[in-house]
C-alpha positions as semicolon CSV with decimal commas, in nm:
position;residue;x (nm);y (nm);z (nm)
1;X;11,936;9,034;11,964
2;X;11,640;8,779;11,843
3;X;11,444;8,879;12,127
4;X;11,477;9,258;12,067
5;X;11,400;9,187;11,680
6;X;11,107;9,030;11,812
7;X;10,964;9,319;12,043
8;X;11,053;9,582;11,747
9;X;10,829;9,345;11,503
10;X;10,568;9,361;11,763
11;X;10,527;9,692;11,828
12;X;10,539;9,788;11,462
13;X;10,269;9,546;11,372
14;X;10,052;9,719;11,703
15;X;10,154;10,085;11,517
16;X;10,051;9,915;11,194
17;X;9,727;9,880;11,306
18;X;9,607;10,163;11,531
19;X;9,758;10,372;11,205
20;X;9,558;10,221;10,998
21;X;9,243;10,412;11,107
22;X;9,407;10,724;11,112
23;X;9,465;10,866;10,727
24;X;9,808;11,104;10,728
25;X;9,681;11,477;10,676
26;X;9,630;11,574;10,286
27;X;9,755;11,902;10,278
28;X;10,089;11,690;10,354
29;X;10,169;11,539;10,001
30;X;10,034;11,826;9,771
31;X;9,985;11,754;9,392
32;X;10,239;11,690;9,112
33;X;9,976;11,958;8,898
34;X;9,722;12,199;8,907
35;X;9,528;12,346;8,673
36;X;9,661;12,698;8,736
37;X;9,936;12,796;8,488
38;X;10,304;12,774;8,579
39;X;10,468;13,089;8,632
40;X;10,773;13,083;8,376
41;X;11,062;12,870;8,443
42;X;11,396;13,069;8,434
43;X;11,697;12,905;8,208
44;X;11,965;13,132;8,364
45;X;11,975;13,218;8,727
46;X;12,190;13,519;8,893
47;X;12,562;13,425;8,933
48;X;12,537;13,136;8,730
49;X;12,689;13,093;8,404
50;X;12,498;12,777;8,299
51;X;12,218;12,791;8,006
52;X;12,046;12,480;8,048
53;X;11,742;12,378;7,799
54;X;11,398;12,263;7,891
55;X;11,468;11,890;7,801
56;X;11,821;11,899;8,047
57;X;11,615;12,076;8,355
58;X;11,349;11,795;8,331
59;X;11,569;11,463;8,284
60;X;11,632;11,296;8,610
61;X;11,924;11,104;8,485
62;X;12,160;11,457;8,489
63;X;12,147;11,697;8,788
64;X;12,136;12,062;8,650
65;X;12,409;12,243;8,868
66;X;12,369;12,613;8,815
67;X;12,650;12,652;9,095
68;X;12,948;12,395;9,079
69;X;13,157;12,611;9,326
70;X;12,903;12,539;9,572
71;X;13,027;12,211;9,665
72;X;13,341;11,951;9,590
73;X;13,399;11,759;9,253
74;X;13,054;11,466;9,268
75;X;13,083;11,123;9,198
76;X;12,877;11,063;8,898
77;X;12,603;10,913;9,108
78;X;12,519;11,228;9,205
79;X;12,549;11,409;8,869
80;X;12,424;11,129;8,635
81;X;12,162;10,878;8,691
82;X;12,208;10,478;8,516
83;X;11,974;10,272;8,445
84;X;11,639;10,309;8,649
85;X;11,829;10,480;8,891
86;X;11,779;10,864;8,899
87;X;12,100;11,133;8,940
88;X;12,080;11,198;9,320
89;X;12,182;11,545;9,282
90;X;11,893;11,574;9,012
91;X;11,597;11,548;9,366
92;X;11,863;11,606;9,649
93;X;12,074;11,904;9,467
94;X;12,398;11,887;9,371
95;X;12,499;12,030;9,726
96;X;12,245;11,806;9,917
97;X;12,010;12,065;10,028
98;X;11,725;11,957;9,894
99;X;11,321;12,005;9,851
100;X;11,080;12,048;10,072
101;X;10,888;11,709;9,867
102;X;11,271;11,476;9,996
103;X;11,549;11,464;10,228
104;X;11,828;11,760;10,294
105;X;12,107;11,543;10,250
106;X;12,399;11,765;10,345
107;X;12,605;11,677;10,675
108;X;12,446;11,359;10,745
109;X;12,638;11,034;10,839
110;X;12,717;10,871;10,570
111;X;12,628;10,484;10,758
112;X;12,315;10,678;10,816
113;X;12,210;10,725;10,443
114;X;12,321;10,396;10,377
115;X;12,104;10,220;10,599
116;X;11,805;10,439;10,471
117;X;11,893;10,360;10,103
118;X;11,869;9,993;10,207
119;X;11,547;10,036;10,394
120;X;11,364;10,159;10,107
121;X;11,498;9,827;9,878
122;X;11,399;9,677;10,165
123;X;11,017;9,827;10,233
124;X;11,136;9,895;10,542
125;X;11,114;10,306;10,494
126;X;10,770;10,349;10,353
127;X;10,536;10,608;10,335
128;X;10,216;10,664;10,508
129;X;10,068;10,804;10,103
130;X;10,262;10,526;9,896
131;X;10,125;10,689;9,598
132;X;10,328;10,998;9,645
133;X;10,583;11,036;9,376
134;X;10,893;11,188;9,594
135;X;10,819;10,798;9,758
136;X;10,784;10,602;9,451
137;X;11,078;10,801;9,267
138;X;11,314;10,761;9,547
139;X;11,233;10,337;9,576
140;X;11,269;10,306;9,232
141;X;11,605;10,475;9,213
142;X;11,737;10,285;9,561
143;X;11,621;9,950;9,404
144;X;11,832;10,035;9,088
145;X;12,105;10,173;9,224
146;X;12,449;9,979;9,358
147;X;12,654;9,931;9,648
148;X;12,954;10,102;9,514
149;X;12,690;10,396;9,420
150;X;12,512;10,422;9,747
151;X;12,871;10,452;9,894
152;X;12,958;10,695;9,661
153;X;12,718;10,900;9,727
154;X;12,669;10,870;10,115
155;X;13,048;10,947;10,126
156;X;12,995;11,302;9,916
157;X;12,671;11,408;10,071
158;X;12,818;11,342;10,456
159;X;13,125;11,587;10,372
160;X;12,879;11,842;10,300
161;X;12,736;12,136;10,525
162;X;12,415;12,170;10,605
163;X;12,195;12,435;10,510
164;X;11,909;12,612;10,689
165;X;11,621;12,571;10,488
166;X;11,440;12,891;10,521
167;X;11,178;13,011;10,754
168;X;10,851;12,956;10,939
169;X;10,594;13,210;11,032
170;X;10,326;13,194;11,235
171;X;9,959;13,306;11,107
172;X;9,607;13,252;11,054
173;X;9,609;13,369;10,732
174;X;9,827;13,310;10,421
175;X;9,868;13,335;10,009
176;X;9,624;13,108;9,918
177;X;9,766;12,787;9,847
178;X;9,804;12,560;9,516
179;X;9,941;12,226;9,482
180;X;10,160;12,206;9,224
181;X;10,549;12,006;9,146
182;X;10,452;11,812;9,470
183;X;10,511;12,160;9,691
184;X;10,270;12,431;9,690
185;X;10,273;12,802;9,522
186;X;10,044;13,106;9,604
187;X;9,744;13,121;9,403
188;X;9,867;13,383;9,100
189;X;9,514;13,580;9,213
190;X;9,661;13,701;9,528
191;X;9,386;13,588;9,711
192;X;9,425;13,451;10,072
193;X;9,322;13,190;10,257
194;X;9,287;13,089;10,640
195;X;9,514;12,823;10,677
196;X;9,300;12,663;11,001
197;X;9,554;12,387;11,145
198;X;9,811;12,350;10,848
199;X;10,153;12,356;10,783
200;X;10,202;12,474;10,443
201;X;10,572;12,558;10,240
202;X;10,614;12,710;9,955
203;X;10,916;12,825;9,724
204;X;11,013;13,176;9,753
205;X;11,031;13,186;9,423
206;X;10,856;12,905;9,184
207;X;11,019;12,971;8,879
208;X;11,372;12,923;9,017
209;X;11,167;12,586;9,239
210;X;11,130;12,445;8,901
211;X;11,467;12,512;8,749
212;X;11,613;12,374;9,056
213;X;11,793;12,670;9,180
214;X;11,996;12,506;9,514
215;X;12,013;12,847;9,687
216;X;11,680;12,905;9,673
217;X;11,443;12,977;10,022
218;X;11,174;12,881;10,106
219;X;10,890;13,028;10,381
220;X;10,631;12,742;10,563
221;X;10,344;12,917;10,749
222;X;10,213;12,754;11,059
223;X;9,943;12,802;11,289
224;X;10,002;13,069;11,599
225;X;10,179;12,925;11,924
226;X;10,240;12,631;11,731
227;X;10,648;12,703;11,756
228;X;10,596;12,767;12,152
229;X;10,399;12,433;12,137
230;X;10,665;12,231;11,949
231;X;10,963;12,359;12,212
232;X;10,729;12,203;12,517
233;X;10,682;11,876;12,332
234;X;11,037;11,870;12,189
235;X;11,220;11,917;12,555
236;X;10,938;11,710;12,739
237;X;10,743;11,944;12,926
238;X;10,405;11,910;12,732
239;X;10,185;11,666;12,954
240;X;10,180;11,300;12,769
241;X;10,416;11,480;12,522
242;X;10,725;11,278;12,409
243;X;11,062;11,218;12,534
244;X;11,281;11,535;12,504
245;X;11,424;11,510;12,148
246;X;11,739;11,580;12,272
247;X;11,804;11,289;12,442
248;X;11,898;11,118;12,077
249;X;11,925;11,394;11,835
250;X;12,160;11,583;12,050
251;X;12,110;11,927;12,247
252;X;12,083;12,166;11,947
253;X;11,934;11,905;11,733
254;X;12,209;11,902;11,527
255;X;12,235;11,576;11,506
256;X;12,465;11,260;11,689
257;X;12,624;10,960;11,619
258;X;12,307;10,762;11,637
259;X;12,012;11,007;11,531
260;X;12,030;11,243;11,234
261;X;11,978;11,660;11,245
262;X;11,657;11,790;11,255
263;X;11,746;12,157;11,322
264;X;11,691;12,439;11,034
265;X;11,546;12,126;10,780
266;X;11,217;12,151;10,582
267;X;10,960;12,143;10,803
268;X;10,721;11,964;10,571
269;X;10,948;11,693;10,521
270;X;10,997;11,650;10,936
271;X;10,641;11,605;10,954
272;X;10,604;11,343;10,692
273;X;10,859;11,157;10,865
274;X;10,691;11,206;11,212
275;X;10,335;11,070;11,031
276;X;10,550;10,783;10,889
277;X;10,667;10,674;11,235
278;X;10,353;10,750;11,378
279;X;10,180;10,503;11,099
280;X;10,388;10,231;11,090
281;X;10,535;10,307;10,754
282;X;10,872;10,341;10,880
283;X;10,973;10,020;11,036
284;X;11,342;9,943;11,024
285;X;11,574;9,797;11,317
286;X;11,644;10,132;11,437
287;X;11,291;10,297;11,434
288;X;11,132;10,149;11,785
289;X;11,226;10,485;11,940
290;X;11,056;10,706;11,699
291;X;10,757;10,475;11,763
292;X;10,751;10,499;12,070
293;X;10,723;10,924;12,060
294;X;10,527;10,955;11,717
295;X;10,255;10,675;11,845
296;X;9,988;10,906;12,026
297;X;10,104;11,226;11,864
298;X;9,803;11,440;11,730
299;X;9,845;11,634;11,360
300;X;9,800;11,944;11,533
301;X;10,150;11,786;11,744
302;X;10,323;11,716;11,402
303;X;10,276;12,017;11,309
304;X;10,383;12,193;11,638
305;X;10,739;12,015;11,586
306;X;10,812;12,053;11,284
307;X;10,778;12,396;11,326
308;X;10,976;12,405;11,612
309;X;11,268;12,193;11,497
310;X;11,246;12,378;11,171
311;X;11,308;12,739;11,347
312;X;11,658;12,620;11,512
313;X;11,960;12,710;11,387
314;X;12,198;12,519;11,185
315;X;12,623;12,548;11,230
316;X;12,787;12,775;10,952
317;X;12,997;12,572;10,794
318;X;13,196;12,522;10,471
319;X;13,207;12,237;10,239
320;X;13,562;11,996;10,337
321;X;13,744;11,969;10,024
């Protein structure tokens, strides 16, 4: 055991520094504003019967739930934040689907989510832009939170199905992009843009982004061929591409018992998290693997699969009471 803890250390501080050269892409950790006006922000959705106000959509220590019969009954961890430590359901959703700007929650193991709650007290899970605020929000909240409310939590989100996060189309050119609530919106001109070797999500729908509407879609546009490009590096065939994914996170990439899901999940965030291994910034016990693969993959290779893992299908499934 020392001497594996010593050859992890080792190749993390080599990662370390051949990342250090290499800046993670921009156009993955968009703004928290812009100077564009926000579209309006919708205080009653469709099938909903809640009326929240301004002030209770913004506070992080409450998670608006527009659709309680969504999910089971949720430990107040989830609902209400204490302390420093923010709501879980306020970022994640109340039925763990989350954002594009953090982590679908649903259907993971709950061990899993505990180990990665500890890694961020730890510094262990960092980010390759530590001054983006999905990073700094989600520390500050695992440093404040618990033990019995990490369990808590892990517990509810684990019983939870997954959801497929929307969808991703190939093209050269899109809705010209603006950076705003850390995920991007199209330009209210209508203008369009090439989007050159990107991978850029947006909301289907901004207002409802911004009230926090957990059934909302959402569309990421990435370049042409680069889903036929992800499938070759994802099952090995790409020359000096990376293991076959499979291997760990299970035929359908639905996950295992010792790698989580990356099928049908925000393809933005699989790419930060493919940067982050790639950098260094993610450097826990269990992260030599990832290493390993991310290490001499290319942004234009993020981007190919993320976009490919992204496009699989997720189980239908139904909430276990």
């Amino acid at each position: 055991m020392r001497g594996n803890r010593g050859l992890t250390l080792t190749i993390v501080a080599v990662l370390l520094l051949a990342g250090a050269g290499a800046p993670p892409p921009s156009w993955l950790y968009p703004p928290l504003s812009s100077t564009i006006p926000r579209p309006p922000v919708p205080h009653t959705l469709a099938g909903s019967t809640l009326h929240p106000t301004g002030d209770q959509l913004e506070t992080m220590a409450d998670a608006v739930d527009w659709y309680p019969g969504d999910h089971p009954a949720a430990p107040d961890a989830v609902m209400h934040g204490s302390g420093k430590a923010s709501a879980c359901g306020y970022c994640h959703l109340p039925n763990g689907a989350g954002r594009p700007e953090n982590a679908s929650l649903a259907g993971l193991d709950a061990a899993y989510i505990r180990r990665s709650v500890h890694a961020y007290v730890s510094g262990t899970r960092g980010s390759s832009d530590p001054t983006f605020l999905a990073f700094q929000l989600m520390r500050q909240t695992a440093l404040a939170a618990n033990d019995a409310d990490i369990d808590a939590a892990a517990a509810y989100f684990s019983r939870l199905p997954r959801h497929a996060f929307g969808r991703v189309i190939e093209a050269a050119s899109i809705p010209a992009p603006v950076g705003d609530a850390m995920v991007y919106r199209p330009d209210p001109s209508g203008r369009r843009a090439a989007l050159g070797q990107r991978l850029i999500e947006m909301p289907d729908d901004f207002g409802r982004f911004k009230a926090r509407d957990s059934r909302l879609g959402y569309t990421a546009y990435v370049p042409p061929g680069a889903i036929a490009k992800g499938a070759n590096l994802a099952t090995g065939m790409a020359p000096g591409g990376p293991p076959a994914c499979a291997a760990c996170h299970g035929w359908d990439y639905n996950g295992t018992t010792i790698a989580p899901p990356l099928a049908g999940r925000s393809p933005t965030y699989l790419a930060r998290q493919l940067v982050n291994y790639r950098s260094g910034a993610r450097h826990d016990d269990q992260a030599a693997a990832m290493h390993a693969v991310a290490a001499h993959l290319t942004d234009q290779d993020v981007i190919a699969l993320a976009a490919y893992m992204a496009s699989r299908p997720v189980p239908r499934a139904t909430y276990q009471r």
